[in-house]
C-alpha positions in Angstrom: 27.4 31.0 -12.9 26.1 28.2 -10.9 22.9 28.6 -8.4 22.3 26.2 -5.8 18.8 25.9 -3.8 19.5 24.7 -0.8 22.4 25.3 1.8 22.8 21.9 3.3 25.5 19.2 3.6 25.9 18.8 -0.1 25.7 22.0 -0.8 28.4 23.0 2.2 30.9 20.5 0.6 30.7 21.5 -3.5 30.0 24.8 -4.1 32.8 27.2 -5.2 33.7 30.5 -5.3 31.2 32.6 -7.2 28.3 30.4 -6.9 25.0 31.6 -5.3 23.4 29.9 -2.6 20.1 30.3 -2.0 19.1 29.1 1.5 15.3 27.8 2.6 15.2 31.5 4.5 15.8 33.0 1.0 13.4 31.6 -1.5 11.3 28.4 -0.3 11.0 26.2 -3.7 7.5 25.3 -2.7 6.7 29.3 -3.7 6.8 29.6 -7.6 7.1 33.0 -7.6 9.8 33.6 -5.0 12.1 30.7 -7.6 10.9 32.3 -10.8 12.0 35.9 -8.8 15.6 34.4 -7.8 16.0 32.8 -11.2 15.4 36.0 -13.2 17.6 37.9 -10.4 20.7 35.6 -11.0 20.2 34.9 -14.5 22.1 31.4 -13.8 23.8 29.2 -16.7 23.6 26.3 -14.0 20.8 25.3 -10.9 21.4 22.8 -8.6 18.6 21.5 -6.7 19.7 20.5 -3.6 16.8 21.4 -1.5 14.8 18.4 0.1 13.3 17.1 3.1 15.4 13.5 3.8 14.5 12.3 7.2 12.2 9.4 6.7 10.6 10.0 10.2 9.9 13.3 9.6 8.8 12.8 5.9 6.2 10.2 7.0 5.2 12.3 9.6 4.4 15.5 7.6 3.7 14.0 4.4 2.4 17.6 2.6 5.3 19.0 3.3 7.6 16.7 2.4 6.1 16.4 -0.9 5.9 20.3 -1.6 9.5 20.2 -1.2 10.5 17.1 -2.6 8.3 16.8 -5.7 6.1 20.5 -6.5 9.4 21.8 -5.5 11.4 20.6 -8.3 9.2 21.1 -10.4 9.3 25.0 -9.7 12.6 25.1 -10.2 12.3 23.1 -13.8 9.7 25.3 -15.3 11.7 28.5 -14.1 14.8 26.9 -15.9 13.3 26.2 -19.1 12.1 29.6 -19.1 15.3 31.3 -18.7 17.4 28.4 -20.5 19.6 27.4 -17.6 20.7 24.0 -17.2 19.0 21.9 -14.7 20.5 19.4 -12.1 18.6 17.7 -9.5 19.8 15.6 -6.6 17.3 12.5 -6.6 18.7 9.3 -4.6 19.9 5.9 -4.7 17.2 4.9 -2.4 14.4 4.5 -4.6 15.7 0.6 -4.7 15.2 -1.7 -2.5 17.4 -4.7 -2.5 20.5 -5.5 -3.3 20.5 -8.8 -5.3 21.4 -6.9 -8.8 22.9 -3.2 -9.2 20.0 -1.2 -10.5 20.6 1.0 -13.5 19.4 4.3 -14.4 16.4 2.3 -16.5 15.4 0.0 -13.4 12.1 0.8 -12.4 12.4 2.2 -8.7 10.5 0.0 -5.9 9.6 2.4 -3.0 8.4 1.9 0.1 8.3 4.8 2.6 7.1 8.5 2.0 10.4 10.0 1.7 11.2 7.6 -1.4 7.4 8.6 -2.9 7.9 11.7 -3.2 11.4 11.5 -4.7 10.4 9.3 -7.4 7.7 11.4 -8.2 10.3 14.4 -9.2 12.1 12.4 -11.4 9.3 11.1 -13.3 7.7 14.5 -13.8 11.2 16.0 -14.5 11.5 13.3 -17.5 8.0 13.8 -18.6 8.1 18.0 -18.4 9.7 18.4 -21.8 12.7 20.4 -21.2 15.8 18.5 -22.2 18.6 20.5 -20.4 18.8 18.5 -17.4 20.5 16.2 -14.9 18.7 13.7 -12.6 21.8 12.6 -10.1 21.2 9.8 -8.0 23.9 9.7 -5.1 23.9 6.6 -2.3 24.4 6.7 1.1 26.4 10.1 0.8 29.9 9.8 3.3 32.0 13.4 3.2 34.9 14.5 5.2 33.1 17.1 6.0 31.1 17.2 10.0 27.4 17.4 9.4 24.6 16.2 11.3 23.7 14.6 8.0 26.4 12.9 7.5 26.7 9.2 7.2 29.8 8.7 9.3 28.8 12.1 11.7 25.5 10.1 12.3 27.6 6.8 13.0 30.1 8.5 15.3 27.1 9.3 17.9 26.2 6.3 19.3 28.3 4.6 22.2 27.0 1.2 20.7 26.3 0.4 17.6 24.7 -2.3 15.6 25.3 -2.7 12.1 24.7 -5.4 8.9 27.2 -7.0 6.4 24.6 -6.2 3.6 26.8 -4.7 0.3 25.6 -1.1 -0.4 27.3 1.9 -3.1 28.4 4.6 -1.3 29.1 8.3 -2.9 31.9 10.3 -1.6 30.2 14.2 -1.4 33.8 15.5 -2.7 34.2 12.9 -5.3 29.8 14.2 -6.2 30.9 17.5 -6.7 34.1 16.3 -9.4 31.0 14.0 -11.3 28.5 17.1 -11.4 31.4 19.2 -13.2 32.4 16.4 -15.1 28.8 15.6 -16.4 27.9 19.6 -17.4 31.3 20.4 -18.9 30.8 17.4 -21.2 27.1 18.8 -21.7 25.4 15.5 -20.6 21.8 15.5 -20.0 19.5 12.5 -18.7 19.5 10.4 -15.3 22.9 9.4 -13.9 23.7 7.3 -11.1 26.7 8.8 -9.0 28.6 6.4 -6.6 31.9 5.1 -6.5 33.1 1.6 -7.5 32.3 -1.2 -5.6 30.5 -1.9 -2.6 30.8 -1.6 1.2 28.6 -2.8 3.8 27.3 -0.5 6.9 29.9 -2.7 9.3 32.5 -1.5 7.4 32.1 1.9 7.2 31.3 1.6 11.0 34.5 -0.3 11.9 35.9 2.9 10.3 34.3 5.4 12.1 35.4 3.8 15.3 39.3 3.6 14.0 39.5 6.8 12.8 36.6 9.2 14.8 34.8 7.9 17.9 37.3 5.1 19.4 34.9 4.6 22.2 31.9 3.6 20.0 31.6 -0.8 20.3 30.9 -2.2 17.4 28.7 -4.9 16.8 27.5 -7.3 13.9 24.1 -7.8 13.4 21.5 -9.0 10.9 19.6 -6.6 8.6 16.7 -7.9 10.1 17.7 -6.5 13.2 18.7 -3.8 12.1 15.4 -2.9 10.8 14.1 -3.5 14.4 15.9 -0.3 15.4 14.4 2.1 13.2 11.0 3.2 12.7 10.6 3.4 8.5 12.7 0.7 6.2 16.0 1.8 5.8 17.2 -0.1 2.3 20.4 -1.9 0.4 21.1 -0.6 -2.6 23.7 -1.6 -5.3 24.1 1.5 -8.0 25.2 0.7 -11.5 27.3 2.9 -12.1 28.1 2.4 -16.0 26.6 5.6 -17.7 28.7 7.5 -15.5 32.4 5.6 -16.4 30.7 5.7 -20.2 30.7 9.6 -20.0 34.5 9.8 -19.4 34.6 10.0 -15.7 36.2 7.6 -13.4 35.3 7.3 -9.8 37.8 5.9 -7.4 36.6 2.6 -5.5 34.5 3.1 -2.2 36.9 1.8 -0.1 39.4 4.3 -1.2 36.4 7.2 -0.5 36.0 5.9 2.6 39.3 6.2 3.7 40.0 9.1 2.6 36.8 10.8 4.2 38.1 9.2 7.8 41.6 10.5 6.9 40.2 13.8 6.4 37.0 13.8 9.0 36.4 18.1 10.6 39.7 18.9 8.9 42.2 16.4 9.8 44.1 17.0 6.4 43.6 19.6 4.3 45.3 17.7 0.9 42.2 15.8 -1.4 44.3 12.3 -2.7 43.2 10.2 -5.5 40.5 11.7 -7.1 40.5 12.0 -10.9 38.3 13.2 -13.4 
């Protein structure tokens, strides 16, 4: 039986019948007790970690917090693991590189820059160090899902009447396509760090070019440079190219972005009910 802390997007899209979610109401992962008390409750083979704090505004702006969730969180939910033998899999992120001149593998040293990034690196170094092997550090990119979520890369796109976006190449992950890669990775009893995107790259004018065809015809479109880009935002928003090597190397084989793409627009709040394409 799986567990998931956490009830977000992620969450929302890959769970299945007979897992237990526990929401932030629940159990908050920042309390020991209340994880070790939900843990021995459940007696789960499987935890997903899926709790976090991702806004970078809102991480820099309450930095405690976001590190009690992001990094002594974790860490909680590790130690209660290891005591009750469950498998361990945390969602860490593609984000932790910055710059998109060569794919970074799951033994590139992360560059960080804002809070949000901190604090996520943090887990997955004291996750490595902890000394309990049974685990799974999953590092998604720029997450895209069929699925409408605030949280959502192309729900967050389809908001604005105009928008700018760059030509810079970035790996994408396909939520659906996440949840076929976790199954895949625990039924062929990997353990480690694994990047988790699909092949290839798309830029943030691409995707947007989508969003307008297939969601929010209204929304204008416009090219601009990443440096302009950044002008828009308050915290460094990054391009990141995932190596995604491990992965293909542990039998699974993720369709290319562009198909993800399309198929998330295809299927966008319900527009199709049919997944195409995906293997495993």
């Amino acid at each position: 039986m799986r567990l998931f802390f956490g009830s977000g997007k992620l969450t929302s899209v890959i769970n299945r019948e007979g897992d237990i979610i526990v929401s932030h109401a629940a159990c908050d992962v920042t309390d020991r007790d209340s994880v070790i008390k939900v843990i021995k409750e459940y007696q789960p083979s499987v935890v997903i970690n899926a709790a976090a704090k991702t806004n970078l505004e809102y991480c820099e702006e309450n930095k405690e917090i976001a590190y009690l969730t992001n990094t002594l969180g974790p860490l909680n939910i590790l130690s209660a693991c290891a005591t009750h033998a469950a498998k361990f899999i945390h969602i860490s992120s593609g984000c932790l590189f910055d710059g998109n001149s060569a794919p970074a593998t799951e033994a590139t040293t992360p560059n960080t820059s804002v809070w949000y990034t901190h604090t996520k690196k943090w887990a997955d170094e004291m996750i490595t160090a902890f000394g309990y092997e049974d685990y799974l550090i999953l590092r998604p990119r720029q997450m895209i899902s069929a699925l409408d979520h605030p949280t959502n890369m192309l729900t967050k796109f389809a908001q604005y009447e105009n928008f700018f976006a760059h030509q810079e190449l970035n790996s994408i992950t396909c939520v659906e396509d996440f949840g076929e890669m976790i199954d895949h990775l625990v039924k062929t009893e990997q353990r480690g760090m694994f990047n988790c995107c699909n092949d290839g790259v798309l830029t943030p004018y691409e995707i947007a070019l989508g969003v307008k065809t297939y969601i929010n015809p209204k929304m204008e479109v416009h090219e601009a440079t990443y440096e302009h880009t950044l002008t828009l935002q308050r915290n460094r928003r990054v391009n990141t190219i995932l190596d995604n090597k491990k992965l293909k190397k542990s039998g699974y084989s993720p369709r290319s972005a562009a198909h993800a793409l399309e198929w998330c627009l295809i299927n966008y709040a319900g527009g199709k009910d049919e997944r195409v394409g995906i293997n495993c």
